[in-house]
C-alpha positions as CSV (number, residue, x, y, z in Angstrom):
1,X,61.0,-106.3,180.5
2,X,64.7,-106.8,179.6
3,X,65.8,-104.5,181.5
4,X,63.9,-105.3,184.4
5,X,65.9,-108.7,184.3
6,X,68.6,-106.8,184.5
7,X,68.2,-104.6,187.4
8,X,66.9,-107.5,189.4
9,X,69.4,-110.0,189.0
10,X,72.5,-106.9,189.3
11,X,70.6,-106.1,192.4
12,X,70.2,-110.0,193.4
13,X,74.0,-110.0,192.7
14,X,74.8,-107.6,194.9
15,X,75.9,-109.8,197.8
16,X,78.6,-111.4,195.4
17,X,80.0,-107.7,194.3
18,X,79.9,-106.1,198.2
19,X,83.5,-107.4,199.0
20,X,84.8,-105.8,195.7
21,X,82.6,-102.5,196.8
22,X,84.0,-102.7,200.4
23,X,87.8,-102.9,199.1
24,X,87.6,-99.8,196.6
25,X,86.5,-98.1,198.8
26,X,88.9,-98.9,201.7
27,X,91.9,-98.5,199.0
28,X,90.0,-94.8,199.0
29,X,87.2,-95.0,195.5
30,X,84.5,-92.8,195.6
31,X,81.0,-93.6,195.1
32,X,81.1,-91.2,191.8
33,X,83.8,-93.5,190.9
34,X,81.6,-96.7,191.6
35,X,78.7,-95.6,190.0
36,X,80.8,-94.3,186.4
37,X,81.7,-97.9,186.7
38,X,79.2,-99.9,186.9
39,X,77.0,-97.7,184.6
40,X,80.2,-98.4,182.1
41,X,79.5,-101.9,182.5
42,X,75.5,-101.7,182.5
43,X,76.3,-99.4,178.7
44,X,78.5,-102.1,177.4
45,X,75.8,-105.1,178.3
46,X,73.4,-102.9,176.5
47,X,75.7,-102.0,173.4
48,X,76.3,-105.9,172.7
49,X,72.9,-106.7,173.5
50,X,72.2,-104.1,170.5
51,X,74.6,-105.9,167.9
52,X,72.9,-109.0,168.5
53,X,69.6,-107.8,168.2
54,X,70.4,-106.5,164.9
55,X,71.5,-109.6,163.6
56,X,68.6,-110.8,164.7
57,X,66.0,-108.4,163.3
58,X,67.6,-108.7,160.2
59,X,66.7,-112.6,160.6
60,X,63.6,-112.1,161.8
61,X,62.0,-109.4,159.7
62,X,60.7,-111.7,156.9
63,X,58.6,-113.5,159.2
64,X,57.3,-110.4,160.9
65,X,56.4,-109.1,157.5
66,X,54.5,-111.9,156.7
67,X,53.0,-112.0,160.8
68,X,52.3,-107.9,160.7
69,X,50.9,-108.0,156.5
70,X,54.0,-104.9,156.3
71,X,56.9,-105.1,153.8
72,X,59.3,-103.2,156.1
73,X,63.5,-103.9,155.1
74,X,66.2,-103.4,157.3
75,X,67.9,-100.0,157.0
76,X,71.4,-101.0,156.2
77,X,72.2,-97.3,154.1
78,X,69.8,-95.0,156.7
79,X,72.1,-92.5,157.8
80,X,70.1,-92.4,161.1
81,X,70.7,-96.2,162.1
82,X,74.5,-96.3,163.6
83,X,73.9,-93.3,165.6
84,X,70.5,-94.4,166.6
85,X,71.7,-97.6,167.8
86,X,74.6,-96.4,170.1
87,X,72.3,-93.7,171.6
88,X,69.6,-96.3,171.9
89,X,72.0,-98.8,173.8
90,X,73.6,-95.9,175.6
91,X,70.1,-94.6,177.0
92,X,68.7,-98.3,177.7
93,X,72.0,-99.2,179.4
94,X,72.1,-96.3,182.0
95,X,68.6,-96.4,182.4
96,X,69.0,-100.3,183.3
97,X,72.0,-99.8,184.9
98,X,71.3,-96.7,187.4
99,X,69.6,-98.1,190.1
100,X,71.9,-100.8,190.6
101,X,75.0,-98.7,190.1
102,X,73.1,-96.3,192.7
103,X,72.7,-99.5,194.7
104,X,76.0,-100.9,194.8
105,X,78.0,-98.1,195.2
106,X,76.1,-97.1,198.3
107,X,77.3,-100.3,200.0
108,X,79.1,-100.1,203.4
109,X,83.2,-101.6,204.6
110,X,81.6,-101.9,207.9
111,X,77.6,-103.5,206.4
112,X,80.0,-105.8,204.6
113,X,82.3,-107.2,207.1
114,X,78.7,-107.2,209.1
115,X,77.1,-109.5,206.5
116,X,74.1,-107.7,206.4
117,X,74.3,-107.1,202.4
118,X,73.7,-110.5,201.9
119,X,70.2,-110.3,203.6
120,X,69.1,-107.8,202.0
121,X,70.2,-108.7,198.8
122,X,67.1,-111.3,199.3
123,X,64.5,-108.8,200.2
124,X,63.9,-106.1,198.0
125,X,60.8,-104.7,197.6
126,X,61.7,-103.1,194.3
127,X,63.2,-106.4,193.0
128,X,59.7,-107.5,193.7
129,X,58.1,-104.7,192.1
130,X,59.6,-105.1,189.0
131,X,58.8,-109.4,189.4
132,X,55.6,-108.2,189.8
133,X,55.1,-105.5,186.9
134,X,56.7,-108.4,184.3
135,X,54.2,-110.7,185.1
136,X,51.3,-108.2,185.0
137,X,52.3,-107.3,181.6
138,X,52.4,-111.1,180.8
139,X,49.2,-111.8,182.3
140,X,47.4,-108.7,180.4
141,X,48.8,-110.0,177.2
142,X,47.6,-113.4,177.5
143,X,44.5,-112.4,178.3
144,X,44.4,-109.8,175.5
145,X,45.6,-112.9,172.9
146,X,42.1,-115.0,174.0
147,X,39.9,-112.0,173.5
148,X,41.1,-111.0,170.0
149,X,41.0,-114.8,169.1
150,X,37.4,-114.9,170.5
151,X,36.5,-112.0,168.6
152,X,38.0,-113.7,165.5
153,X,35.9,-116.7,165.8
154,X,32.9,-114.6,166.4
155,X,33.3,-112.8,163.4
156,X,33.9,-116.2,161.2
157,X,31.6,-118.6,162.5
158,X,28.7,-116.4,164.0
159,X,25.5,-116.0,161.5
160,X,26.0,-112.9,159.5
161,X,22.2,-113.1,158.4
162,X,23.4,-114.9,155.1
163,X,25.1,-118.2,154.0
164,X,29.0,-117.4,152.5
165,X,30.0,-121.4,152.1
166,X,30.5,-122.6,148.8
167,X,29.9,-119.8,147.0
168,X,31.8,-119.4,144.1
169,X,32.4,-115.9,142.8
170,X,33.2,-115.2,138.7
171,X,34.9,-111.8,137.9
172,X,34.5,-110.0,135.0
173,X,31.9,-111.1,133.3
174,X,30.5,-107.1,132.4
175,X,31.7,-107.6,129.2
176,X,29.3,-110.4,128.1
177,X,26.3,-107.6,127.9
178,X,23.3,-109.5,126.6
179,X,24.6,-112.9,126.6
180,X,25.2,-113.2,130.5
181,X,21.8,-114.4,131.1
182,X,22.7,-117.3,128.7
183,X,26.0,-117.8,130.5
184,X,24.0,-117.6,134.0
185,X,21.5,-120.7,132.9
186,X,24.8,-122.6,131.3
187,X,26.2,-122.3,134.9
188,X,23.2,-123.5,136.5
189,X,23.2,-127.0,134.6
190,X,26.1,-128.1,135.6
191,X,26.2,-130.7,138.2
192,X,27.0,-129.3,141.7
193,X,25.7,-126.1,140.7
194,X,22.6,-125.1,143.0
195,X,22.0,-121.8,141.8
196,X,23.6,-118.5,140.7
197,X,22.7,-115.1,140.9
198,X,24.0,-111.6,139.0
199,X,25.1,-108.9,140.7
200,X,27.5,-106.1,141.8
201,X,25.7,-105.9,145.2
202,X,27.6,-108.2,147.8
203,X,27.5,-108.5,151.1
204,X,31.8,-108.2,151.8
205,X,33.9,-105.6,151.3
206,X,34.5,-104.5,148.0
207,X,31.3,-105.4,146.7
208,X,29.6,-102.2,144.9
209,X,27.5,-99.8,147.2
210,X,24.8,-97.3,146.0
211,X,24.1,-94.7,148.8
212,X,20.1,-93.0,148.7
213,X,17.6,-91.1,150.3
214,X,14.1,-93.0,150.1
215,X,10.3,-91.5,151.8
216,X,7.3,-93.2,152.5
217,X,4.7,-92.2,150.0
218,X,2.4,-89.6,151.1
219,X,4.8,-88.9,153.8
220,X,7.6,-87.1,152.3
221,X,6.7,-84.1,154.0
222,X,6.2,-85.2,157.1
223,X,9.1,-87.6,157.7
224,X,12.7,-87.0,157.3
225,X,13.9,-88.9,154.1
226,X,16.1,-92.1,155.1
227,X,19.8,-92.9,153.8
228,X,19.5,-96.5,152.6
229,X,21.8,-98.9,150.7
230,X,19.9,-99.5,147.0
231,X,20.9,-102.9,145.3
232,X,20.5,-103.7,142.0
233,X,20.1,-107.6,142.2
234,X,18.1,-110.8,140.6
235,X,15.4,-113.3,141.2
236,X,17.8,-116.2,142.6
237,X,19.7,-113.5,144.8
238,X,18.1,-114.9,147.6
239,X,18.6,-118.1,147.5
240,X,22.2,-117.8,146.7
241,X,23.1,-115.8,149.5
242,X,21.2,-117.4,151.8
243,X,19.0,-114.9,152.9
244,X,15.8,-115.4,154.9
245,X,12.7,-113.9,154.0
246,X,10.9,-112.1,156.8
247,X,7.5,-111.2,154.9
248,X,6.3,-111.4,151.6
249,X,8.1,-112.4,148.6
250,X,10.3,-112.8,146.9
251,X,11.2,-111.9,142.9
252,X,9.4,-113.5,140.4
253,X,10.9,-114.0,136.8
254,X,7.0,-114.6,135.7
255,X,5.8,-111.3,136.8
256,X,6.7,-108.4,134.7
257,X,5.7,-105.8,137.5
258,X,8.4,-107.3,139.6
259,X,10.6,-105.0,137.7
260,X,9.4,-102.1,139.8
261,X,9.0,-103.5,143.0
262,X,11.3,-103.6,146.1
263,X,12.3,-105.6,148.8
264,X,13.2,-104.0,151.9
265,X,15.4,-105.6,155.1
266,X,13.5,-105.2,158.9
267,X,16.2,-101.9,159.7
268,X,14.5,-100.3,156.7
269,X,11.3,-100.7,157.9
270,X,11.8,-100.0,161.7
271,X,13.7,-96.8,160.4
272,X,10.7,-95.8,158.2
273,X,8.2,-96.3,161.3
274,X,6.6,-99.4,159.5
275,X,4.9,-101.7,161.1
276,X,3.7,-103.7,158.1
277,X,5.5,-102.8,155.2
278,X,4.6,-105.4,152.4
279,X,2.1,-103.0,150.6
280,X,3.2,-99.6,151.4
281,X,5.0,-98.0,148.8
282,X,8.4,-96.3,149.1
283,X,9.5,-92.9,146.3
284,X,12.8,-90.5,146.0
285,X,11.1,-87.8,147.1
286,X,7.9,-87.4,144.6
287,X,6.3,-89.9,142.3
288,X,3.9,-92.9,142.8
289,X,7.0,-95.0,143.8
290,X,7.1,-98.7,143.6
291,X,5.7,-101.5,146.2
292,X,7.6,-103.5,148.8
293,X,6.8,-107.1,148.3
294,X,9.1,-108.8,150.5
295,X,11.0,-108.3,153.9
296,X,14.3,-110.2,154.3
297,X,16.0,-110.7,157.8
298,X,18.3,-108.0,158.8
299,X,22.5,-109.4,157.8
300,X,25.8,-107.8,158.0
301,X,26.2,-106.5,154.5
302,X,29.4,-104.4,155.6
303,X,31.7,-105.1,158.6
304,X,30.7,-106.1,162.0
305,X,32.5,-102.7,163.0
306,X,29.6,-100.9,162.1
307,X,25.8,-101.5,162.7
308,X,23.3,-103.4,160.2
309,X,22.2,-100.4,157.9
310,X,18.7,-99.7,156.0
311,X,18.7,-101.8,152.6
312,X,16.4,-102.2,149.6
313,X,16.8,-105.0,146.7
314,X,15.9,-104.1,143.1
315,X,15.4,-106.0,139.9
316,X,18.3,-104.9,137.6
317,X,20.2,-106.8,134.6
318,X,24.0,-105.3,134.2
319,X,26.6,-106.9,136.6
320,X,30.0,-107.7,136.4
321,X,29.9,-111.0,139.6
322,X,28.2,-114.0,139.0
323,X,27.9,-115.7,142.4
324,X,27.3,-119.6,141.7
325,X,26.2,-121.6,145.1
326,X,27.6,-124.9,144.9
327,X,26.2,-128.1,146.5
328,X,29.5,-130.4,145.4
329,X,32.6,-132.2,147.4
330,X,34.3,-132.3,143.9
331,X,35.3,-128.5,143.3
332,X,38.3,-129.3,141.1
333,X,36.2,-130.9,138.6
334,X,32.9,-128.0,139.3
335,X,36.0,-125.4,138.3
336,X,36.7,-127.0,135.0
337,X,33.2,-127.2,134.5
338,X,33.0,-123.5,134.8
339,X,36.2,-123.4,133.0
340,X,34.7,-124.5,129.9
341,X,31.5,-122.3,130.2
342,X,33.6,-119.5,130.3
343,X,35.8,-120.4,127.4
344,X,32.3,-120.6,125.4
345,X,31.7,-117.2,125.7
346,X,34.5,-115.3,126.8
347,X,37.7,-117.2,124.4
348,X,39.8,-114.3,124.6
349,X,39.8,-113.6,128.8
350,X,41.0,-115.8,131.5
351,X,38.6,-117.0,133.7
352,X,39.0,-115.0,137.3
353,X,37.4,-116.4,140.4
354,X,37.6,-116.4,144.0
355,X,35.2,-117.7,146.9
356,X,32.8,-115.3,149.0
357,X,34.1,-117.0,152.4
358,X,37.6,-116.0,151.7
359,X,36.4,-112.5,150.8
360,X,34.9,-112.4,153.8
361,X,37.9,-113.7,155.8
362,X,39.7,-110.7,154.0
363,X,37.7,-108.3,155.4
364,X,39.4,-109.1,158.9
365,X,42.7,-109.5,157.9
366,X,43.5,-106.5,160.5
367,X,41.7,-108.7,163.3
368,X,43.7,-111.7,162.6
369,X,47.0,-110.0,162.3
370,X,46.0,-108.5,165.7
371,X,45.5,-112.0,167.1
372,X,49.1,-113.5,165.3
373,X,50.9,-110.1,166.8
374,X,49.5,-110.3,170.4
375,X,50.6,-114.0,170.1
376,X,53.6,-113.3,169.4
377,X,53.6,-110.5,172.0
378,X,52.8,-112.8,174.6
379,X,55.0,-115.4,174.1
380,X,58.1,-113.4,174.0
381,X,56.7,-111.5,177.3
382,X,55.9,-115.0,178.8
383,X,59.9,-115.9,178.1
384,X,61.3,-113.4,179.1
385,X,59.8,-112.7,183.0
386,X,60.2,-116.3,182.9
387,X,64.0,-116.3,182.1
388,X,63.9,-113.8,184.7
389,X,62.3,-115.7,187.0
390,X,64.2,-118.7,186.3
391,X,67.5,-116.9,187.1
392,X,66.4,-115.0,190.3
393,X,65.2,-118.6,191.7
394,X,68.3,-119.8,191.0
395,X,70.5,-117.2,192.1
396,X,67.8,-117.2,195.4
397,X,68.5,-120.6,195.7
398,X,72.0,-120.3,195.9
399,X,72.0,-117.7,198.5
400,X,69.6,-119.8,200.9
401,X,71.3,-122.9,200.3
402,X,73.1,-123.4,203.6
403,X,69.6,-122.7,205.3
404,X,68.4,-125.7,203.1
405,X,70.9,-127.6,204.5
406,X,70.3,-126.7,207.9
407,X,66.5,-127.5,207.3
408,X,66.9,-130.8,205.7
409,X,69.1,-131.8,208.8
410,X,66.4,-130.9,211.0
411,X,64.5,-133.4,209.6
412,X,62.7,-131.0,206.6
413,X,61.3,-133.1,203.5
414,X,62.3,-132.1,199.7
415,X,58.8,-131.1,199.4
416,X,59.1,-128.7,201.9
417,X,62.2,-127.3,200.8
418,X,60.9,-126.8,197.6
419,X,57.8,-125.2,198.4
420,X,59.7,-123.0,201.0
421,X,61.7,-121.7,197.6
422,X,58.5,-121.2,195.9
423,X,55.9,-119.8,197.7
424,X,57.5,-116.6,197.4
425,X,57.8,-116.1,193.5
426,X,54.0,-117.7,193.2
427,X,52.8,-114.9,195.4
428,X,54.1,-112.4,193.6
429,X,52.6,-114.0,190.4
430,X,49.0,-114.2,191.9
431,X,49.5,-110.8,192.6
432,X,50.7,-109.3,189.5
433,X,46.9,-111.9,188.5
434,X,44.8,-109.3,190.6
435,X,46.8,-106.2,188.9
436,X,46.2,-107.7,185.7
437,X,42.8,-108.5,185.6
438,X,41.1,-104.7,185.6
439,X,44.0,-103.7,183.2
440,X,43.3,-106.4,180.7
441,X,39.5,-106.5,181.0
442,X,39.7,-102.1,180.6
443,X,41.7,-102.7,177.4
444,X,40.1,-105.6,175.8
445,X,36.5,-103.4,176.6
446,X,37.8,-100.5,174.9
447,X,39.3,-102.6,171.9
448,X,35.9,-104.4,171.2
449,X,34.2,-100.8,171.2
450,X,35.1,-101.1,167.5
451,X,33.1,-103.7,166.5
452,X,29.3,-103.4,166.6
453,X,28.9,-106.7,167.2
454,X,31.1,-108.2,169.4
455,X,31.6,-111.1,171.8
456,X,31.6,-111.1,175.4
457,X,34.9,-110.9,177.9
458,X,34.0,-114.3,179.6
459,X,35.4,-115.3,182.9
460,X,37.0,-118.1,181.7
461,X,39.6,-116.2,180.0
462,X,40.5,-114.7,183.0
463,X,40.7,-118.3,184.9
464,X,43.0,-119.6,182.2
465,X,45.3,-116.8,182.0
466,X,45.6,-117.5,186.3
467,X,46.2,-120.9,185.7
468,X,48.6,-120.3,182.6
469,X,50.7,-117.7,184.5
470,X,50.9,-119.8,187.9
471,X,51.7,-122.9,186.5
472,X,54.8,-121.3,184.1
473,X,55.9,-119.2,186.9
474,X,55.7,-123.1,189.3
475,X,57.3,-124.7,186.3
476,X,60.2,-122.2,186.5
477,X,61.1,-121.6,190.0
478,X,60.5,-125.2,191.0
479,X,63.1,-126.2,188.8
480,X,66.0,-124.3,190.2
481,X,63.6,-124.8,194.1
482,X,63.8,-128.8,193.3
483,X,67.4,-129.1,192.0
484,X,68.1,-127.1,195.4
485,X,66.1,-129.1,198.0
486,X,67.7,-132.5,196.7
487,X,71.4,-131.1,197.5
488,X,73.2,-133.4,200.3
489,X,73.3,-131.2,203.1
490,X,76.9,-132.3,203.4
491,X,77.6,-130.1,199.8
492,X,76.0,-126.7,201.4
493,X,77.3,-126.9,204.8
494,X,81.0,-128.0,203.8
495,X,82.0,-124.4,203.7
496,X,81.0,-123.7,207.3
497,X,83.5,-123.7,210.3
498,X,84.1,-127.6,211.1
499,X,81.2,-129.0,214.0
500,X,82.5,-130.7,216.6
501,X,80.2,-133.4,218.7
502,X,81.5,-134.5,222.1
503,X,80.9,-134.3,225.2
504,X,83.0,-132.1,227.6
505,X,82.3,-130.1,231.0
506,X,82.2,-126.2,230.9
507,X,81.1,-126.5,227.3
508,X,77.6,-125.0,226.6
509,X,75.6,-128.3,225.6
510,X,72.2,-129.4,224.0
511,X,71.1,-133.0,224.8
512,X,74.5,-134.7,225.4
513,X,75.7,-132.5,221.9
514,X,78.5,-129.5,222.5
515,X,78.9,-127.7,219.5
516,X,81.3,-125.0,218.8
């Protein structure tokens, strides 16, 4: 997009180079000659350009480590990086600098005397082009930055099918063997503590998984076996994480056959072709197998990336989470609460927690990066076709500024001026808008193909990206179209041939008025 600024405004310049074009090549300079030069000058741009930017990346790279979650360092040593960077800035500078080196040189002694350069130095339909491709990428990348931050909220505020606020998660507590349900029930009475559950088994990533194949009894030659997630949980489970139950029951501490029973989520039971599962009985093949008592809501035990899978809840005792739901504003003084439980029974280990939410969050650490770098991507974009833009208009405004003149004599307002200077530049914006709108919406579709569960590309994103776009392009040009249409006339037309009003015979006259 650089570059595209700088073939437009060397080709926008060309009008102020055509003299020096037209006299080397009267004193008798080839075009080859021209175009070594100018590509000379287009390598050098680039080759400073390239020591800056260094300077820069070596500024900026500890913030784009932290944006990008990468721990990248600036090459200093690399054997590769000094020639890399002048063939870089020798490629990018004759690439940038070919058309208008192609351009120039082809210029005319007899189209400059002519002063046609100067015209068509303000229409060129590749000049345009390039306006138009800058803003198309802008407008894509806008829009992209409101999808991914869509998604992102999606993700984090949607219903998962379970409750992750306020839920406090202890670590390690595998070692306390047959004194963690004592440690569980001196959790539960402290104040703010509504209740706690044991278990591995949890619905964010790096929770424990157990992977099985499980039949309908008196089915299991009939029907394929099904792959389904087996957990090994407690009675309060449940009610920690929030989980609704569909049929049934739940666990219950008072009855002993509990301990062989299962509870099943509504994927499990579609994918085992049951209609009413509390009652039927589910085996590993062989066996009498154990009862389903229960049937919870389906919930996104593993990443919205992937679809809800078959799962079934067991009683089991060993785990090395507690997962303590807290109904408290005061979590400073809960933590030392738990602080001193865990002293209690665990002296010699420090106490390690974390929060199921911000587990959760870390599961989508990619998608949030994603959002920060397209940002990032679109801002920078959004600058530079605008410091493009800004510098065209201006350069535009310069070259039409004896026509202003002549229109604000005529009796033209500022306003109209202004908007004469604009229209232009906010066409080609609303055009690069319809480019930009099957692009984006292509792209964003095929990006939200990862996610199972997704949210939808709304309209509106595509309305505030066209109102965005228009009024930073209007901001820009009307600057530079403003500052132009409130110049005296007297300022632009002082370097015209003197006017001279009076009235004379054999003088070609308007109204009275001879001019020459």
């Amino acid at each position: 997009m650089a570059s595209i600024n700088f073939v437009n405004l060397s080709t926008a310049r060309s009008a102020n180079r055509a003299k020096e074009v037209g006299v080397r090549k009267v004193v008798g300079s080839d075009r080859n000659g021209l175009v070594r030069q100018f590509l000379l000058e287009s390598v050098i741009t680039s080759g400073f350009s390239f020591l800056v930017a260094i300077v820069l990346t070596w500024l900026l790279l500890p913030g784009f480590n932290r944006l990008a979650g990468t721990s990248m360092r600036f090459p200093w040593t690399a054997w590769w990086l000094a020639p890399g960077v002048v063939l870089a800035s020798i490629v990018i500078g004759l690439i940038a600098g070919l058309y208008p080196a192609i351009y120039l040189s082809a210029f005319r002694p007899a189209q400059v005397l002519k002063g046609n350069i100067a015209r068509g130095a303000r229409h060129s339909g590749l000049r345009s082009g390039l306006l138009v491709f800058q803003f198309t990428t802008s407008v894509v990348l806008i829009i992209a930055t409101m999808v991914v931050y869509g998604q992102m909220h999606y993700i984090l505020n949607s219903k998962m099918g379970f409750n992750k606020d306020q839920v406090l998660l202890i670590e390690g507590t595998g070692t306390m063997n047959h004194q963690l349900p004592a440690f569980k029930g001196e959790l539960g009475r402290l104040p703010g503590v509504q209740s706690v559950t044991t278990s591995d088994f949890l619905p964010i990533a790096g929770g424990k998984r157990n992977m099985n194949t499980l039949y309908r009894v008196g089915r299991e030659k009939l029907d394929p076996g099904t792959g389904v997630q087996l957990w090994n949980v407690d009675v309060d489970y449940l009610k920690v994480m929030g989980i609704k139950l569909a049929e049934g029951r739940n666990f219950s501490p008072d009855l002993a056959s509990d301990s062989q029973a299962a509870i099943i989520n509504r994927t499990m039971a579609r994918k085992m072709g049951m209609e009413h599962p509390v009652g039927q009985r589910i085996n590993w093949g062989q066996g009498a197998g154990v009862p389903i008592i229960g049937v919870v809501e389906d919930f996104n035990y593993e990443s919205v990336k992937q679809q809800i899978g078959p799962l079934c809840l067991m009683l089991g005792r060993w785990s090395t989470i507690v997962a303590v739901r807290t109904n408290t504003a005061d979590m400073k003084g809960l933590l030392a609460g738990v602080g001193t439980v865990w002293k209690s029974f665990s002296p010699n280990q420090t106490l390690r927690y974390n929060f199921l939410d911000e587990s959760f969050a870390r599961m989508y650490t990619d998608v949030q990066q994603t959002g920060n770098i397209f940002t990032v991507l679109a801002t920078l974009a959004v600058i530079i076709a605008c410091l493009g833009l800004f510098a065209l208009s201006a350069f535009m405004a310069e070259q039409r500024k004896k026509e202003m003149g002549i229109r604000k004599v005529l009796g033209a307002t500022v306003l109209q001026v202004a908007g004469l200077l604009s229209k232009d530049f906010l066409r080609l914006v609303l055009v690069a808008f319809v480019i930009a709108i099957p692009i984006a919406w292509w792209a964003m579709n095929k990006w939200l193909q990862e996610f199972a569960y997704r949210t939808p590309i709304s309209w509106w994103m595509f309305a505030v990206a066209a109102v965005a776009s228009v009024l930073i392009a209007l901001v820009t040009v009307c600057f530079q179209s403003v500052k132009a249409a409130l110049m005296p006339p007297v300022k632009s037309l002082r370097s015209e041939w003197p006017i001279s009003i009076f009235h004379s015979p054999g003088v070609s006259s308007h109204r009275g008025y001879s001019f020459l």
